[in-house]
Backbone as CSV, one residue per row, in Angstrom:
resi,resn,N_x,N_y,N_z,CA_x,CA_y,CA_z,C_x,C_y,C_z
1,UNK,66.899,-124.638,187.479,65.880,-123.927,186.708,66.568,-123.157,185.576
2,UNK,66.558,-123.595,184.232,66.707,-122.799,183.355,65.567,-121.430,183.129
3,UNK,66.670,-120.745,182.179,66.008,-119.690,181.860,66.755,-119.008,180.256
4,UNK,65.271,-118.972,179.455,65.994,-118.531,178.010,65.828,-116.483,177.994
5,UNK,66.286,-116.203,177.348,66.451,-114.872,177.089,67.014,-114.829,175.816
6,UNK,66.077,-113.501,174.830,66.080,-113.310,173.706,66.521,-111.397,173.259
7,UNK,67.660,-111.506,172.750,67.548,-109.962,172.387,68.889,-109.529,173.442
8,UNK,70.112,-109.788,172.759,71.353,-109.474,173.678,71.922,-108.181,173.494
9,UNK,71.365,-106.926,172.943,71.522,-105.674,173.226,72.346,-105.772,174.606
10,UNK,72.732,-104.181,174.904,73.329,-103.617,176.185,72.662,-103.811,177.297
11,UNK,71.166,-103.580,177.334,70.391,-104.516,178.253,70.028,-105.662,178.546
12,UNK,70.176,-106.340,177.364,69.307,-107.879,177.914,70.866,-108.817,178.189
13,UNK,72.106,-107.997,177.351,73.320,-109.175,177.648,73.594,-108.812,179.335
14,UNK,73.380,-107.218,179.865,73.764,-107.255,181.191,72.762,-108.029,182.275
15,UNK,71.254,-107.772,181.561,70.585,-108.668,183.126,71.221,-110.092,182.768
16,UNK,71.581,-110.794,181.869,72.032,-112.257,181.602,73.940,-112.312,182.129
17,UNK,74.067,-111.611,182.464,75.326,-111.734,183.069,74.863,-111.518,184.891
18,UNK,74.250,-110.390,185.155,73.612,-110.557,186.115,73.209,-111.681,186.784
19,UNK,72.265,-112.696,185.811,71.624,-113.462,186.003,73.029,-114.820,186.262
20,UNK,73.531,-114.777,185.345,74.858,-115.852,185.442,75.980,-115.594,186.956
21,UNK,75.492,-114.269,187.482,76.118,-114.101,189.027,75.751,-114.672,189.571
22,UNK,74.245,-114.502,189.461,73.288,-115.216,190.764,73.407,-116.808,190.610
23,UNK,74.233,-117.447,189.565,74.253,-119.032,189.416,73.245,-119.447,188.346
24,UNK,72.307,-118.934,187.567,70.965,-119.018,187.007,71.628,-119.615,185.601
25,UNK,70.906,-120.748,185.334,71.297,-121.285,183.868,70.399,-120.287,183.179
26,UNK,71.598,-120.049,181.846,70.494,-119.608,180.825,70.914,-119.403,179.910
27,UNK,69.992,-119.963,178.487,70.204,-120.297,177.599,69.556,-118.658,176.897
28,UNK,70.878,-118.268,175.694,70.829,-117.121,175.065,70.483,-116.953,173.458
29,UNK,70.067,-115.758,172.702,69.715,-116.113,171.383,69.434,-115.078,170.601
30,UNK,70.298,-114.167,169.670,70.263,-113.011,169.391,70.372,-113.314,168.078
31,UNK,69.352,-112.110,167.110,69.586,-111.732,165.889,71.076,-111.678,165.473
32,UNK,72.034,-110.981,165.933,72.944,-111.230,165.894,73.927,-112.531,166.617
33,UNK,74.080,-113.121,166.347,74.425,-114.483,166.530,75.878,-114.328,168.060
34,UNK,76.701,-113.057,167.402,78.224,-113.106,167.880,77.942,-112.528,169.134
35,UNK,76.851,-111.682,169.541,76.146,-111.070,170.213,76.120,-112.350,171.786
36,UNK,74.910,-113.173,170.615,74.732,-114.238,171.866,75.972,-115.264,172.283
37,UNK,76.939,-115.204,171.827,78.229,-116.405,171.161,79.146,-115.312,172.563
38,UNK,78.730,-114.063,172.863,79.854,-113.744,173.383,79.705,-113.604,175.073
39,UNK,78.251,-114.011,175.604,77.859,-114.440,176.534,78.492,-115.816,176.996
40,UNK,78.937,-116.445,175.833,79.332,-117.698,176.561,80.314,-117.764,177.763
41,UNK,81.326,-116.575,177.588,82.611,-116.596,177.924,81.967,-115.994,180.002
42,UNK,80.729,-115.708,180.123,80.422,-116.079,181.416,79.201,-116.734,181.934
43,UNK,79.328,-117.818,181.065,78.671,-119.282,181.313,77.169,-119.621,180.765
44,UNK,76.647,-118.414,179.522,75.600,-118.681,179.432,75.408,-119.511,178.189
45,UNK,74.569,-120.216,177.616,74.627,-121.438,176.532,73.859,-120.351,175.459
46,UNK,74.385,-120.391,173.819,74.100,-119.497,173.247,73.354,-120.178,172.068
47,UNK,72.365,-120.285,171.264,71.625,-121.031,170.546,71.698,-119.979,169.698
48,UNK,71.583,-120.866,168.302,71.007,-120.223,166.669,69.909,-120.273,166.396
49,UNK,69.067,-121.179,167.422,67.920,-121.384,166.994,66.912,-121.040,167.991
50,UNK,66.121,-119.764,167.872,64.934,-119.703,168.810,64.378,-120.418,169.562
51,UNK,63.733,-121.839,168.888,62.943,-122.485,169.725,63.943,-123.279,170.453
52,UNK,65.161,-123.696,170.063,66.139,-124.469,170.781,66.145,-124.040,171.513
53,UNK,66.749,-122.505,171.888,67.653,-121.939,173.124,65.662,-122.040,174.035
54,UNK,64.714,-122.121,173.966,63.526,-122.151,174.765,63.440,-123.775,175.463
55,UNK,63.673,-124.460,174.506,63.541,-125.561,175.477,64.257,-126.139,176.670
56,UNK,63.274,-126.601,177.521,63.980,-126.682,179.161,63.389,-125.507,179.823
57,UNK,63.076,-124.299,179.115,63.131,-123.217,180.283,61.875,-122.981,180.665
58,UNK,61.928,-122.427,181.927,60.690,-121.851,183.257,60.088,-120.694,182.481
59,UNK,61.502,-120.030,182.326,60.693,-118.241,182.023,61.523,-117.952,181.109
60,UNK,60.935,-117.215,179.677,61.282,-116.912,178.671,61.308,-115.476,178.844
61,UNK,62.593,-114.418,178.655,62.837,-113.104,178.687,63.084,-112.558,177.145
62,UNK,62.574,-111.572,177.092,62.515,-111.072,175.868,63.096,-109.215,176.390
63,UNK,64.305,-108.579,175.537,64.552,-107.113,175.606,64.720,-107.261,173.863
64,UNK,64.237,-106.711,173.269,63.695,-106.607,171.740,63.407,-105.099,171.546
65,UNK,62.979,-104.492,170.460,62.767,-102.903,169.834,61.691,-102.792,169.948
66,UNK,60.850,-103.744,169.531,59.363,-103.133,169.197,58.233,-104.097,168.882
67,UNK,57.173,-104.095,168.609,56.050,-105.224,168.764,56.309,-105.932,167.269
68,UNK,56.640,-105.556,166.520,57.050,-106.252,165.396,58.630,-107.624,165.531
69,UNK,59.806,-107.033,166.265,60.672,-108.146,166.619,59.881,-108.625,167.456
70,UNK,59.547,-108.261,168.752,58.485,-109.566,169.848,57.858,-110.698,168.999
71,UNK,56.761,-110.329,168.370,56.191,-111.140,167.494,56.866,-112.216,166.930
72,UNK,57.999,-111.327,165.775,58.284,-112.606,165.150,59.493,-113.274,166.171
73,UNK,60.189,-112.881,167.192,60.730,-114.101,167.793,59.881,-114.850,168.317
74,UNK,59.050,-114.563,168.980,57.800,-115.218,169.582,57.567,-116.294,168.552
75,UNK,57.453,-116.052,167.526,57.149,-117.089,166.270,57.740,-118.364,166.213
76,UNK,59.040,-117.487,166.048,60.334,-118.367,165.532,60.401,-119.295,166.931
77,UNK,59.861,-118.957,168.178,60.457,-120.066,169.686,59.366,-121.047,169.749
78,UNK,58.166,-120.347,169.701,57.197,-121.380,170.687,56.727,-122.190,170.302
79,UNK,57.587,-122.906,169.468,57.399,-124.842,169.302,58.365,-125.116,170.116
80,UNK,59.414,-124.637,170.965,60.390,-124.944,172.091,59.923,-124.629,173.279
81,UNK,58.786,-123.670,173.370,58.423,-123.678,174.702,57.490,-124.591,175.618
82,UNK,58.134,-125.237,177.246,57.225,-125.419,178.088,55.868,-125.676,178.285
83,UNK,55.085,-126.156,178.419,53.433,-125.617,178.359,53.796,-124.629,179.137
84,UNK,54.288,-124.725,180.848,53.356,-123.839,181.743,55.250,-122.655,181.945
85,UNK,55.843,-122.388,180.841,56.210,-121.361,180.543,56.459,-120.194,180.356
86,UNK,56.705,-119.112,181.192,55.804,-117.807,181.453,56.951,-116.979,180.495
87,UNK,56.742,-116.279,179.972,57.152,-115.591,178.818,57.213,-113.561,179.386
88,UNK,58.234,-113.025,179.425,58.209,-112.172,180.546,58.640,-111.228,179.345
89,UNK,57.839,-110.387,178.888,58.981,-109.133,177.765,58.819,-108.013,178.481
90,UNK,60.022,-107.537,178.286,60.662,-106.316,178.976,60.798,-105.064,178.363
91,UNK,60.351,-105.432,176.611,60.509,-104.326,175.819,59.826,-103.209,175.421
92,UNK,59.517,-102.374,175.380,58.821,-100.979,175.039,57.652,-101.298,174.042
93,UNK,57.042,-101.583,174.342,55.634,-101.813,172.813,54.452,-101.188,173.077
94,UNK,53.804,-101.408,172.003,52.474,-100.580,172.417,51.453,-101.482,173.579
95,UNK,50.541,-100.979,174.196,49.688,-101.619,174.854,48.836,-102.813,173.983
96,UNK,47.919,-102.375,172.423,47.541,-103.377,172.288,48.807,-104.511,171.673
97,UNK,49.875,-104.350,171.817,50.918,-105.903,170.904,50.971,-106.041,172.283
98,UNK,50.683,-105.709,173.614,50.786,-106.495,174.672,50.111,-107.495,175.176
99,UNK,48.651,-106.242,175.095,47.536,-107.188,175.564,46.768,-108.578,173.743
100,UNK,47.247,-108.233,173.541,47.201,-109.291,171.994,48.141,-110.379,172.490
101,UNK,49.820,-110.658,172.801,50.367,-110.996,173.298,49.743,-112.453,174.467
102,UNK,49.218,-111.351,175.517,48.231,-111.772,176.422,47.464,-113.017,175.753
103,UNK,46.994,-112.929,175.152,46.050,-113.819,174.640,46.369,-115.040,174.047
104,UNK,47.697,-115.299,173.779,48.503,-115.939,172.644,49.514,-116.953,173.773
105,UNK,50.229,-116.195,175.060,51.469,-116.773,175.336,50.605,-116.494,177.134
106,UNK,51.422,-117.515,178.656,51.311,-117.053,179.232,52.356,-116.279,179.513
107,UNK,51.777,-115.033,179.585,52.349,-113.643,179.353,52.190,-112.428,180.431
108,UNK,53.628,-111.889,180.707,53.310,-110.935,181.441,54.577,-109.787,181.457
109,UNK,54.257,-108.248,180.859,55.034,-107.395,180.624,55.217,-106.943,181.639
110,UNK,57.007,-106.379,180.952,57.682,-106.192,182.976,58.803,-105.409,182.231
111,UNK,57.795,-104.039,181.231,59.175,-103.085,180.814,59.739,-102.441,181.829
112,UNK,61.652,-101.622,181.891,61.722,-100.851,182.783,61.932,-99.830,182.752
113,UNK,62.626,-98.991,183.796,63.209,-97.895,184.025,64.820,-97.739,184.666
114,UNK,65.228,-98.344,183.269,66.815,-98.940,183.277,67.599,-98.646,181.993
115,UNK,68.984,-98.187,182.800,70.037,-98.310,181.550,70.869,-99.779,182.153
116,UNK,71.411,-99.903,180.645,72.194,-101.150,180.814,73.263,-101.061,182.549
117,UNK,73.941,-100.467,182.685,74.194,-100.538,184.428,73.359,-100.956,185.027
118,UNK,72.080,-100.588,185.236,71.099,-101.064,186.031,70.812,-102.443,186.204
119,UNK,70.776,-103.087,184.975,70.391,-104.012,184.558,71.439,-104.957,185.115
120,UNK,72.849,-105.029,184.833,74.430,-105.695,185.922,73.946,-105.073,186.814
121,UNK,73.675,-104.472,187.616,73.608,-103.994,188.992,72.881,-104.302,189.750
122,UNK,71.381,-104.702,189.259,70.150,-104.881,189.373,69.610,-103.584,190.195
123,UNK,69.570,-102.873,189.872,68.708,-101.503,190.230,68.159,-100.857,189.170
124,UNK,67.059,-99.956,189.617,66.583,-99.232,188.457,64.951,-99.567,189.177
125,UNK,64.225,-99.631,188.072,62.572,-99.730,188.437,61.931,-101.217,187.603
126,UNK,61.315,-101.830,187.754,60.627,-102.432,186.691,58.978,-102.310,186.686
127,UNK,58.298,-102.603,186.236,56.522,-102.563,186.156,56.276,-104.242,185.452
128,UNK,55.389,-104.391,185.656,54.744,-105.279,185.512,53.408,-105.577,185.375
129,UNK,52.347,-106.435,184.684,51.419,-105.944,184.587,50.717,-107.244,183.686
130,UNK,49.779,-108.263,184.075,49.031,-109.658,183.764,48.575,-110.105,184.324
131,UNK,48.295,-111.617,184.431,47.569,-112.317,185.170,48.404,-112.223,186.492
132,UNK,47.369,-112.595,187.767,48.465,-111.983,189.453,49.123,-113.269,189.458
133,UNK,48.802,-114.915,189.229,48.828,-115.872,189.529,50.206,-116.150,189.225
134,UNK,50.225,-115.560,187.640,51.203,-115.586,186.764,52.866,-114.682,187.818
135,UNK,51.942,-113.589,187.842,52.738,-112.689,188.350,53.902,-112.922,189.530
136,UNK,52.798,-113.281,190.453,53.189,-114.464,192.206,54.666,-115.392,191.675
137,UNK,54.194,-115.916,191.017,55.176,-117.210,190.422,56.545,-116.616,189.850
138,UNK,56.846,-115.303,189.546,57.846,-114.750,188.972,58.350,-113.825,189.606
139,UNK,57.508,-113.017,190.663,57.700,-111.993,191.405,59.197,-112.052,192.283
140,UNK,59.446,-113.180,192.784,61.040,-113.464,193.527,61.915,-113.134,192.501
141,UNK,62.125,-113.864,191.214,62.646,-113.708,190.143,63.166,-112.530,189.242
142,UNK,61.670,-111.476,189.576,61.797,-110.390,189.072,62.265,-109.864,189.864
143,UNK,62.360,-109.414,191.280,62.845,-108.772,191.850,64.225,-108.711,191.706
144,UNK,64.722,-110.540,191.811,66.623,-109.974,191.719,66.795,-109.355,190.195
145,UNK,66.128,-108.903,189.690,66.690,-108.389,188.506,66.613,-106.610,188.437
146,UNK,66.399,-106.463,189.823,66.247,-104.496,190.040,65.900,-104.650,190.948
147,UNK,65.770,-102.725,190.988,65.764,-102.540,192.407,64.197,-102.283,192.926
148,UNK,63.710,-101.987,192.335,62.342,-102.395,192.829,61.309,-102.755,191.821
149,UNK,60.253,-103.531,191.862,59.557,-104.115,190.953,57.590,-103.498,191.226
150,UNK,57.459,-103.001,190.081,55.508,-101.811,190.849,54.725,-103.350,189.837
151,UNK,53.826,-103.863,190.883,52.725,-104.894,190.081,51.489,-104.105,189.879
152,UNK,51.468,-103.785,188.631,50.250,-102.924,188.013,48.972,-103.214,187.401
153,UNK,48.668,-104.587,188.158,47.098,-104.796,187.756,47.340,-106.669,186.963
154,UNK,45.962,-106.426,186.837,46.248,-107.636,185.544,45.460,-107.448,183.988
155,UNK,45.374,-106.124,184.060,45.414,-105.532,182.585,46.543,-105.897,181.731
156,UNK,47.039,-106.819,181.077,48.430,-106.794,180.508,48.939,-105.725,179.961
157,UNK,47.837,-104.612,179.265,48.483,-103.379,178.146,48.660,-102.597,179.367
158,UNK,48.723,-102.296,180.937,48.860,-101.191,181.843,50.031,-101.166,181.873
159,UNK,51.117,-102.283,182.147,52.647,-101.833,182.067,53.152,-101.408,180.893
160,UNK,52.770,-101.464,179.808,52.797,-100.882,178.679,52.573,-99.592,178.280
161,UNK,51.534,-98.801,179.148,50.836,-97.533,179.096,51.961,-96.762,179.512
162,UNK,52.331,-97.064,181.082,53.050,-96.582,182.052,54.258,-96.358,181.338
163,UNK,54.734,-97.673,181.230,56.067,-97.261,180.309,55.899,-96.211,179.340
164,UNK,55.111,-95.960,178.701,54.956,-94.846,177.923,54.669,-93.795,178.395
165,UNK,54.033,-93.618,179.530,53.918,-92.110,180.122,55.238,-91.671,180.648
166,UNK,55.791,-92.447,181.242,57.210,-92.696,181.886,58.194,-91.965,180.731
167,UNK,58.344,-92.719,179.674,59.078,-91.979,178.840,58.823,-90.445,178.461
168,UNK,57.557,-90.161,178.349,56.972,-88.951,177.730,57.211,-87.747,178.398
169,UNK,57.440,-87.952,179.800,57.946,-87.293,180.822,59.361,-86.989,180.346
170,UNK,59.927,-88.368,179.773,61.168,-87.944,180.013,61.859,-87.037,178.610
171,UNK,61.122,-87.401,177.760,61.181,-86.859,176.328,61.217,-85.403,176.588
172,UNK,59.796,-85.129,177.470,59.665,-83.597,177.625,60.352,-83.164,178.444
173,UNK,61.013,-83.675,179.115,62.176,-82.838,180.457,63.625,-82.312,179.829
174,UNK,64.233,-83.697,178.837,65.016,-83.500,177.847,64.922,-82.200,177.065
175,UNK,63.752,-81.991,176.345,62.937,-81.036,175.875,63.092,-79.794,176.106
176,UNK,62.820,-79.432,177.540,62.945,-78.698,177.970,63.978,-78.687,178.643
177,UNK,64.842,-79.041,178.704,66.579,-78.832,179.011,66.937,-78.105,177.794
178,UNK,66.349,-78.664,177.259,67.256,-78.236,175.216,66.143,-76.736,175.140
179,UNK,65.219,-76.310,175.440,64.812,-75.041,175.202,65.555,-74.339,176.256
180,UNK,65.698,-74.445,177.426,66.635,-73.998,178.556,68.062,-73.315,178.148
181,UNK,68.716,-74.462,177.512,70.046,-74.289,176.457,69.916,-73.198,175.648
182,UNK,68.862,-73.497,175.142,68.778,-72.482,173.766,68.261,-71.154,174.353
183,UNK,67.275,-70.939,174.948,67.350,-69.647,175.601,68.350,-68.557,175.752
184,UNK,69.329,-69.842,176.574,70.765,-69.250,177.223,71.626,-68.822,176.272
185,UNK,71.506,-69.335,175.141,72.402,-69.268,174.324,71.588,-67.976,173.639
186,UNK,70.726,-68.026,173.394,69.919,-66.343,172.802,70.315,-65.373,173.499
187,UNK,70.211,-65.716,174.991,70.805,-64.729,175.649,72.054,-63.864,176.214
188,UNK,73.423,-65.409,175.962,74.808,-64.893,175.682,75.108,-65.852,177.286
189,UNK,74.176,-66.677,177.727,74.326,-67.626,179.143,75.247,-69.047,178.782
190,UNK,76.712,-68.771,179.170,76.907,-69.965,178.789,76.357,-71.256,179.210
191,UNK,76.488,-72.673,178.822,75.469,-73.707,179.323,76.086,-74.567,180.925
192,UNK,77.276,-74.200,181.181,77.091,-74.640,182.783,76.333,-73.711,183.445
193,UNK,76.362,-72.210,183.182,76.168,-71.216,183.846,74.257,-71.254,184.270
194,UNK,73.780,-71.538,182.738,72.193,-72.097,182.710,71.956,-72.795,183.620
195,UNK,72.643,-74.359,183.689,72.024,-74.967,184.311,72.399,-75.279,186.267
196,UNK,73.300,-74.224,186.575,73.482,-73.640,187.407,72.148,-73.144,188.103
197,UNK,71.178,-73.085,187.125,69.900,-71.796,187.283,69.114,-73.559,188.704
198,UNK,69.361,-74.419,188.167,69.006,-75.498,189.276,69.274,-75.815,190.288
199,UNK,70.538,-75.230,191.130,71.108,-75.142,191.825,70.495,-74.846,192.888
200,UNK,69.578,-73.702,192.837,69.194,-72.586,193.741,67.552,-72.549,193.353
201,UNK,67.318,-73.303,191.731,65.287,-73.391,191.425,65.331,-75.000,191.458
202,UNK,64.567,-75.418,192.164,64.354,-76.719,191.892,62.808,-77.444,191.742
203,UNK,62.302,-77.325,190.686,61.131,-77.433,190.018,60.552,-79.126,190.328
204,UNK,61.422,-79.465,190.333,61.269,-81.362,190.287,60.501,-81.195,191.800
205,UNK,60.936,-80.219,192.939,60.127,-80.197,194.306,58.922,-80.091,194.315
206,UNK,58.570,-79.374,193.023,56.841,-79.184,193.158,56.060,-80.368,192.364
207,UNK,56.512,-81.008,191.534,56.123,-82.529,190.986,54.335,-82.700,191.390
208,UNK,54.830,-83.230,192.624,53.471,-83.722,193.132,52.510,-82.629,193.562
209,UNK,52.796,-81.568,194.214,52.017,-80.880,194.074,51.121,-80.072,192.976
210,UNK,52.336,-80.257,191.778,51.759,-79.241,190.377,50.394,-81.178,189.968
211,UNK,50.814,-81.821,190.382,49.883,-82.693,189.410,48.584,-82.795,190.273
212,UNK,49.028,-82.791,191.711,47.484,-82.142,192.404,46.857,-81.047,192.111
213,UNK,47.099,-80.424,191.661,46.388,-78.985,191.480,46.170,-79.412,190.250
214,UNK,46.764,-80.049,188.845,46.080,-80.259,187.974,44.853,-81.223,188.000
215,UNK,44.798,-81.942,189.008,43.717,-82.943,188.975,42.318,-82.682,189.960
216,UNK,42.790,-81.614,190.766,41.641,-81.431,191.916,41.364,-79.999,192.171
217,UNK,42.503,-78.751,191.759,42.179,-77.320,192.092,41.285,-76.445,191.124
218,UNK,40.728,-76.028,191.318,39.828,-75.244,190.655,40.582,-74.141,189.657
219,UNK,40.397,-74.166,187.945,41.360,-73.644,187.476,40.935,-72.518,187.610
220,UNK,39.781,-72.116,188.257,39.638,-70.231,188.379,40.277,-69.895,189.411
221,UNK,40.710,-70.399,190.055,41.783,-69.862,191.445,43.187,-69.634,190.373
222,UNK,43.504,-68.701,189.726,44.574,-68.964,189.240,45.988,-68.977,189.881
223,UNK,47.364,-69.322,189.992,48.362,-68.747,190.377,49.626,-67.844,189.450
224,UNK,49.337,-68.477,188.452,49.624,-67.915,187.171,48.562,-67.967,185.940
225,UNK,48.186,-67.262,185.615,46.774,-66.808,184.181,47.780,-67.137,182.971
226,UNK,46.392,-68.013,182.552,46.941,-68.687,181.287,47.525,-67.294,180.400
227,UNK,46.891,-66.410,180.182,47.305,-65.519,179.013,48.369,-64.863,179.650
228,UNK,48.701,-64.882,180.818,50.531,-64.154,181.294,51.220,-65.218,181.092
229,UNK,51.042,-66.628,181.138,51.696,-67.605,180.873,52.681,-67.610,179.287
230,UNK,51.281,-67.698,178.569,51.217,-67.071,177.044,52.049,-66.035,176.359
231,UNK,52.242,-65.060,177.409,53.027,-63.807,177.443,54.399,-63.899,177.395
232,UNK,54.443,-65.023,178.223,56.057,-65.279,179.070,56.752,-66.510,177.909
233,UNK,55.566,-67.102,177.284,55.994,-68.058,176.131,56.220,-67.736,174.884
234,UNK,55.750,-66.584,174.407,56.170,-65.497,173.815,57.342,-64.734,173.739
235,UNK,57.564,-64.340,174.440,58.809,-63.921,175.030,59.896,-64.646,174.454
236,UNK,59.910,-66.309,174.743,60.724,-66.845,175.035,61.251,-67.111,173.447
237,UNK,59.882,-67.798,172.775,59.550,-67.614,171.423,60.541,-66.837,170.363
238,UNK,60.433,-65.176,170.797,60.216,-64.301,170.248,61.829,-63.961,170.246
239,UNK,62.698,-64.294,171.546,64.100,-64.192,171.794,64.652,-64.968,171.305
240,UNK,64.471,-66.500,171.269,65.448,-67.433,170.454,65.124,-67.203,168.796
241,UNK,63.926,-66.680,168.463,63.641,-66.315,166.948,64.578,-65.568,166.424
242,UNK,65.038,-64.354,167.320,65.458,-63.367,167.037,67.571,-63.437,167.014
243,UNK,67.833,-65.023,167.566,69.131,-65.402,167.712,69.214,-66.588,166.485
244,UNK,67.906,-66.673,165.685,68.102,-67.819,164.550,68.084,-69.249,165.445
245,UNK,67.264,-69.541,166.534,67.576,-70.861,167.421,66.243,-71.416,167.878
246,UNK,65.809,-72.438,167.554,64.515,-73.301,167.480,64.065,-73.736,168.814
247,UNK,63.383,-73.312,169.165,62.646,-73.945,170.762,62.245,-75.657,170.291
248,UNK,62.412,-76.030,171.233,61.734,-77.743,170.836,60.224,-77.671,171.712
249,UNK,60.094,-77.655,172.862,58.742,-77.846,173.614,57.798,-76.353,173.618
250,UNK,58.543,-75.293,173.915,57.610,-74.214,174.368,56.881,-73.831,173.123
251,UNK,57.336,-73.911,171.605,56.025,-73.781,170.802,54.681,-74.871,170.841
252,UNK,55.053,-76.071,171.087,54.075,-76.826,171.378,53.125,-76.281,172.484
253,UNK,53.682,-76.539,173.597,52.725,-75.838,174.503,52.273,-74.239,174.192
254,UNK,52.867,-73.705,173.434,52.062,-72.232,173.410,50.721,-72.538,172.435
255,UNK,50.445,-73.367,171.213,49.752,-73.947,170.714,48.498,-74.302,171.609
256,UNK,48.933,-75.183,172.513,48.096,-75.326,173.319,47.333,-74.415,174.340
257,UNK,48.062,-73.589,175.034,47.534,-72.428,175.099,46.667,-71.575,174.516
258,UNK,47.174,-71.401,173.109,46.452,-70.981,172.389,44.982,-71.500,172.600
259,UNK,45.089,-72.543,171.909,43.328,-73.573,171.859,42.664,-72.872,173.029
260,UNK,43.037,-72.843,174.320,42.555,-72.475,175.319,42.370,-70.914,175.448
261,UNK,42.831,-70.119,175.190,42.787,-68.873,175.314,41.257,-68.435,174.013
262,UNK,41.270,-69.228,173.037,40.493,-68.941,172.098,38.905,-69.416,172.983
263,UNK,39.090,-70.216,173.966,38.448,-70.966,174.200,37.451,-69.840,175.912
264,UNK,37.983,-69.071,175.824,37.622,-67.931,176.935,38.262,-68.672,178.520
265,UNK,39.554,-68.905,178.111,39.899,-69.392,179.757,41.366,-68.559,180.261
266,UNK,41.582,-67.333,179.312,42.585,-67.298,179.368,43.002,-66.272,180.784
267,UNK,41.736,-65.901,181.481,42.229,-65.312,182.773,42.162,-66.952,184.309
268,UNK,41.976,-68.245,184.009,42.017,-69.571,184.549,43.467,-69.688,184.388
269,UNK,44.106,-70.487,185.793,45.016,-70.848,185.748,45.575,-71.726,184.518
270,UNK,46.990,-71.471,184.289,47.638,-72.095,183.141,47.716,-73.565,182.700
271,UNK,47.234,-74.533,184.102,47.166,-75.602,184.183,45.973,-76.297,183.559
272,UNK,44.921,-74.945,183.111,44.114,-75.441,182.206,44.301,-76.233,180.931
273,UNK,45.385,-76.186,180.903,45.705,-76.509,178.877,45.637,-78.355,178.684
274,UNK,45.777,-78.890,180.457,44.902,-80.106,180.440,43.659,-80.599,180.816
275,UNK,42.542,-79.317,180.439,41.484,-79.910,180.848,40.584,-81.114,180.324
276,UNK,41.117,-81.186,179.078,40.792,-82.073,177.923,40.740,-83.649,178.533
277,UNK,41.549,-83.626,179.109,42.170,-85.089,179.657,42.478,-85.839,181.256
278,UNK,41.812,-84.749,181.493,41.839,-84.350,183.155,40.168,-84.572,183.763
């Protein structure tokens, strides 16, 4: 069983070396040419030509930037592809270049929750998300390629969503590491010493509980009031202002707060500031 793969970045050359462990033919094919040329050296066949490196193969893998490269490789292959060909992209795009996608190729997105290690290692997360039939038929496949694989419907744009909430999380945790930093640094805390502060608080424990209470507790039970919240974001605001040092997340959310406080909720728990969407 061949298998083509498109887009030899740090991720897509390691699951294809991966893939060349497990014995798996597969034919390779990168914008950059030297990219795919340097896969050869552990056994994978490297094509100049899109639709070439597609013909013969079961399942077409795609790790690409964005719905604009998908597309046009997509272009440039599928006079080489298979009829019953399943076309598997792994890359970050929006929901509708997915579910558009959908309509065009049999298709089914399977972005992850992987750095290139993961990817040689096969661990990490993947999602997935199309037709189930489609899905069934690839599901063995996908699995050796991580460590666990979530089948999310047969909405095609849902693994697409996810992946994006997924990140957004992670954008804002980053985020708030870097206001954390900067705090510390307003305050004269050097930055092991800060994040030391985790050692002994560990916030990631309440996860599931803070998103239950955003989805089911009554925001007049407060545990913290939006406007002491407000207070304390202020504060925080008001100290790195005063050291010349830029918060990244907590002005956003005080914004939001705001809206809400204008809005007469500001003695409702703080978790109000998603009622909008909740």
């Amino acid at each position: 069983m061949t298998v083509a793969f498109y887009g030899m970045g740090l991720l897509g050359s390691n699951f294809v070396r991966a893939m060349r462990k497990r014995g798996e033919e597969v034919h390779v094919w990168s914008r950059d040419a030297s990219k795919a040329r340097a896969l050869e050296s552990v056994g994978a066949k490297a094509f100049d030509d899109p639709a070439a490196a597609a013909r013969g193969a079961s399942r077409v893998h795609l790790t690409l930037s964005d719905d604009a490269a998908v597309d046009a490789v997509l272009d440039r292959a599928k006079s080489g592809f298979d009829d019953a060909a399943i076309v598997i992209d792994h890359t970050t795009t929006t929901p509708h270049g997915a579910a558009d996608r959908a309509k065009r190729f049999h298709f089914l997105h399977a972005p992850v929750f992987m750095g290139p290690p993961n990817a040689l290692e096969s661990t990490g997360v993947m999602m997935a998300s199309g037709d189930r039939a489609r899905y069934d038929a690839v599901a063995g496949a996908l699995a050796k390629m991580t460590g666990k694989v979530v089948y999310l419907g047969e909405a095609p744009d849902r693994a697409a969503t996810f992946k994006l909430m997924g990140n957004s999380f992670l954008m804002a945790l980053t985020g708030g590491f870097t206001d954390v930093l900067t705090i510390a640094k307003a305050g004269g805390v050097a930055p092991t010493d800060a994040f030391a502060l985790f050692d002994w608080f560990n916030p990631g424990a309440t996860l599931a509980a803070r998103a239950k209470r955003m989805l089911e507790a009554p925001t007049s039970a407060a545990s913290w009031a939006l406007q002491m919240a407000r207070k304390d974001a202020r504060i925080m605001m008001e100290e790195s202002a005063r050291a010349k040092l830029p918060l990244v997340v907590v002005p956003a959310v005080a914004q939001a707060m705001d809206r809400m406080i204008e809005r007469g909720h500001g003695k409702d728990d703080w978790t109000i500031i998603a009622k909008d969407v909740v």
